[in-house]
DRENDO-1510 file (C-alpha; in Angstrom, 1 decimal, always signed):
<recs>
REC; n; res; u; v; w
REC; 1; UNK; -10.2; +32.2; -53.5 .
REC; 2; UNK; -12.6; +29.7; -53.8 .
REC; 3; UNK; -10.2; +26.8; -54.2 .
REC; 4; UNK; -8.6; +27.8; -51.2 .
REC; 5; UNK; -11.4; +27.2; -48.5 .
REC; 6; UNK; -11.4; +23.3; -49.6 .
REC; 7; UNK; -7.5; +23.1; -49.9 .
REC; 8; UNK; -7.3; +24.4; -45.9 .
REC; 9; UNK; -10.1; +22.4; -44.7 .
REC; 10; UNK; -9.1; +19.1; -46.6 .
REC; 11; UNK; -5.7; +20.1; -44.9 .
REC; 12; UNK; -7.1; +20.8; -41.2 .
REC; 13; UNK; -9.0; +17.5; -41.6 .
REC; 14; UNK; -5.6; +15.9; -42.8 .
REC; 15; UNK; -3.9; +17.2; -39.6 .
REC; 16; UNK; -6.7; +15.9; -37.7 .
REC; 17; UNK; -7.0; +12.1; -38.7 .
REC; 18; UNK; -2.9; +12.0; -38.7 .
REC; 19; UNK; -3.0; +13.4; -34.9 .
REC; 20; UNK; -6.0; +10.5; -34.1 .
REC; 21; UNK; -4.3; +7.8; -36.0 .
REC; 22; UNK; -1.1; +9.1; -33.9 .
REC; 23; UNK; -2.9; +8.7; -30.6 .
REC; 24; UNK; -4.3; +5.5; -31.6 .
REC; 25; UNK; -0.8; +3.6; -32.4 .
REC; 26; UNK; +0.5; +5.4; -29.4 .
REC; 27; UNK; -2.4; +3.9; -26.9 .
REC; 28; UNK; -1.7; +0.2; -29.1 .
REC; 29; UNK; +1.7; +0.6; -28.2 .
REC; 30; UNK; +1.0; +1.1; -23.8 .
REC; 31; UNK; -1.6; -1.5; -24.4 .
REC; 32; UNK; +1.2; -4.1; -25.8 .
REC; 33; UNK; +3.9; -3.2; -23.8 .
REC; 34; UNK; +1.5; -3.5; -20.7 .
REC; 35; UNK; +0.6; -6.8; -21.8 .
REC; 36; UNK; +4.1; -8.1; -22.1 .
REC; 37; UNK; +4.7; -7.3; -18.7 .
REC; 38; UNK; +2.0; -9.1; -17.3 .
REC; 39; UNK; +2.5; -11.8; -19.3 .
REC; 40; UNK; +6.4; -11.8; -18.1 .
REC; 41; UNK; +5.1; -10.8; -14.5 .
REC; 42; UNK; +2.3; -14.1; -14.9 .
REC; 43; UNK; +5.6; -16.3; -15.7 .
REC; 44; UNK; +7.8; -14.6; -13.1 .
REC; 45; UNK; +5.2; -15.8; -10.6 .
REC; 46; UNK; +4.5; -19.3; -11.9 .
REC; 47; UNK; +8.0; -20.2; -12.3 .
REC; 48; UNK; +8.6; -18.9; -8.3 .
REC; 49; UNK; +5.7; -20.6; -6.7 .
REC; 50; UNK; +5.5; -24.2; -5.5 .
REC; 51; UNK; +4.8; -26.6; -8.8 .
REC; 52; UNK; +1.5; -28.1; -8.7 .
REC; 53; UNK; +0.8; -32.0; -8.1 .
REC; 54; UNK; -1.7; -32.3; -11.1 .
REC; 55; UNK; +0.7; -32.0; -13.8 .
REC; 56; UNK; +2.8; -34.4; -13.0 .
REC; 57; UNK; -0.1; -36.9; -12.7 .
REC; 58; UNK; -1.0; -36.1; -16.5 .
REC; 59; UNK; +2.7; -36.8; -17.3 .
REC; 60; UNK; +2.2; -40.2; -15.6 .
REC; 61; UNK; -1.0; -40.8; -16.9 .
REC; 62; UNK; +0.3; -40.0; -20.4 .
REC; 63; UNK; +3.5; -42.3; -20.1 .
REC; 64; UNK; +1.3; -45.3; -18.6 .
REC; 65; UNK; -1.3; -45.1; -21.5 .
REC; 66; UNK; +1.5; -45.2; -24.1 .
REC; 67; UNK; +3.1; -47.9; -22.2 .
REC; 68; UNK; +0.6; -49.9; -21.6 .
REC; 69; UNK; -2.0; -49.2; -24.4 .
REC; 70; UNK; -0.4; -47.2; -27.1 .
REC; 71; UNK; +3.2; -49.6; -27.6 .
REC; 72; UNK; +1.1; -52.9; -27.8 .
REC; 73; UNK; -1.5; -51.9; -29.9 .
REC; 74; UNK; +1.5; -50.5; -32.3 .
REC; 75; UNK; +3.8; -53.7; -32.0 .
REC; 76; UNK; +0.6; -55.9; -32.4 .
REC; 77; UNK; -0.6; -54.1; -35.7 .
REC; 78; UNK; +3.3; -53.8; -37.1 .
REC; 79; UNK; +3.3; -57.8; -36.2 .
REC; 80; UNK; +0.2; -58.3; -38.3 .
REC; 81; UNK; +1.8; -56.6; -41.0 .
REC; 82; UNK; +5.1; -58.5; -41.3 .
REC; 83; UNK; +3.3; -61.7; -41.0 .
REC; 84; UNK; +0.4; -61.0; -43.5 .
REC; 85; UNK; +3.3; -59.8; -46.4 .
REC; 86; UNK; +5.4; -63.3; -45.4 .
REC; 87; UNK; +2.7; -64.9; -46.1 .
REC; 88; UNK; +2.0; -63.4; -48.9 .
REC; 89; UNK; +5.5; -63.5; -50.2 .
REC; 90; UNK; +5.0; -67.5; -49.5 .
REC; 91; UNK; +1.8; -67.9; -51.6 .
REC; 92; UNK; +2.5; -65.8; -54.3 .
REC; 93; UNK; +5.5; -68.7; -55.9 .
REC; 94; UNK; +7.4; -66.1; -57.1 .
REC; 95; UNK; +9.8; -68.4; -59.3 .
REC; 96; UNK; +6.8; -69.1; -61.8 .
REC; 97; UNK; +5.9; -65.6; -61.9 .
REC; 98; UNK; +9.1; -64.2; -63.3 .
REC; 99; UNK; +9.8; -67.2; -65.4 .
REC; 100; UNK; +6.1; -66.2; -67.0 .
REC; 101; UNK; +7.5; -62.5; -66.7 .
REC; 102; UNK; +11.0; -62.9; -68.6 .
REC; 103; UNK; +9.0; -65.5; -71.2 .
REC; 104; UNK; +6.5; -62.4; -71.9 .
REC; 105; UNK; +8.1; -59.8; -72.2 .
REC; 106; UNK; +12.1; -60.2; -72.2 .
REC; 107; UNK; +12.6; -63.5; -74.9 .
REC; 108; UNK; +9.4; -62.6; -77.0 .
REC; 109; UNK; +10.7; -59.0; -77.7 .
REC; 110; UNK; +14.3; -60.3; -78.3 .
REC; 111; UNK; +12.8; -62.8; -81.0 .
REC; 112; UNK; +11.2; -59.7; -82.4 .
REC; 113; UNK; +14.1; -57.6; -82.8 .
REC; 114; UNK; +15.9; -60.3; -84.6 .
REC; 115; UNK; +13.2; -61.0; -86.6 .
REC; 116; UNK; +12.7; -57.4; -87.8 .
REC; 117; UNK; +16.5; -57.7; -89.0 .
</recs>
């Protein structure tokens, strides 16, 4: 008898949250649905009405700063780059630099081998 007074009242309190939590997601559920359909009335209306002028005018202001500001500044930096590494590919006398390179590493290490036999 005395285990049975907890048992009904830990299952009445059971019932209790399970109908609340029930409620609860059922509430969540309006709220969401209600808030898809004025989000699909808020498009249905924007879609319908007259566009606006200042849009557009960002659009334009957009396209005229990358065409007037954005491209040139690009093409002048990419420019900069080509011509720094041809000059650089000029200077650096490449022929002498891989004659030293084969020398160093390519006939010394052949000698080596042949020596070693």
């Amino acid at each position: 008898m005395p285990r049975l007074i907890p048992l009904l009242a830990g299952l009445l309190v059971a019932t209790g949250v399970t109908y609340e939590f029930r409620n609860h997601m059922i509430s969540n559920q309006n709220n969401i649905k209600q808030g898809v359909e004025s989000a699909k009335s808020t498009i249905d209306r924007a879609t319908t009405t007259e566009p606006h002028i200042r849009p557009s005018s960002y659009i334009s202001d957009s396209q005229r700063y990358v065409k007037d500001r954005l491209v040139p500044s690009v093409k002048e930096t990419w420019n900069t780059q080509v011509m720094n590494a041809a000059q650089y590919a000029v200077k650096a006398d490449i022929g002498s630099k891989m004659g030293a390179l084969w020398e160093d590493k390519v006939v010394n290490n052949v000698k080596e081998m042949i020596n070693r036999k």
